[in-house]
N, C-alpha and C positions, 0 to 999 in steps of 0.2 A: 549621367555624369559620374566622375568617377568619385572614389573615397579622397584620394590625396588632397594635399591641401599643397597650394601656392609655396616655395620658404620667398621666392621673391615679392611678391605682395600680399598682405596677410588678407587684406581687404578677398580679394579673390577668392579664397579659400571660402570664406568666411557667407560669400554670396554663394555660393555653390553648395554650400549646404546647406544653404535658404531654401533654394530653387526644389531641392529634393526633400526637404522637409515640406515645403511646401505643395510638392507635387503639382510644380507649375511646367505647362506645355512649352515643349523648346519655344515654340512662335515668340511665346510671350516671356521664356527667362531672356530671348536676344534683345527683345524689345526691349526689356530694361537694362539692358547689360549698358547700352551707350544712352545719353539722352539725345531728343532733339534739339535744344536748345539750353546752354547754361548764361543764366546772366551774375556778374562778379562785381557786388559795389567794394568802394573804400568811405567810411563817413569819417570824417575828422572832424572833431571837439575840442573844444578848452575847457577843463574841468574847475567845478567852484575855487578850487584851491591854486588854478593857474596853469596847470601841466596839461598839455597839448596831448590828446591820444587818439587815436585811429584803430576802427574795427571792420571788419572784411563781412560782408553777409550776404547769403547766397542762394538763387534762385533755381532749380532746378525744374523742368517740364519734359516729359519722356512722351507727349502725342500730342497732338491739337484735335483729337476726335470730339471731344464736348466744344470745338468752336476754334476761332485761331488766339494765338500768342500774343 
């Protein structure tokens, strides 16, 4: 891969000089490049003092080789 880095997603950049510090086999930098499965909650609360707030939390899975999802 090369030195450059992304200016459009910093993210990018920033995995690709994972992958080569890491000295991970293309197989397995594509493998994680996308996952197989994302799942996205919303929990919404009413806090002691009254005020209603909502947080996003996020499940990510890149193989089902140790079993399925």
């Amino acid at each position: 891969m090369s030195k450059k880095t992304s200016s459009i997603n910093p993210t990018t950049g920033a995995y690709q000089r994972a992958v080569e510090n890491l000295g991970l086999k293309p197989n397995i930098a594509r493998a994680l490049e996308m996952p197989d499965r994302e799942l996205t909650v919303e929990v919404r609360f009413r806090r002691d003092n009254g005020e209603s707030e909502s947080l996003l939390g996020f499940r990510v899975q890149h193989n089902n080789t140790r079993g399925p999802f």
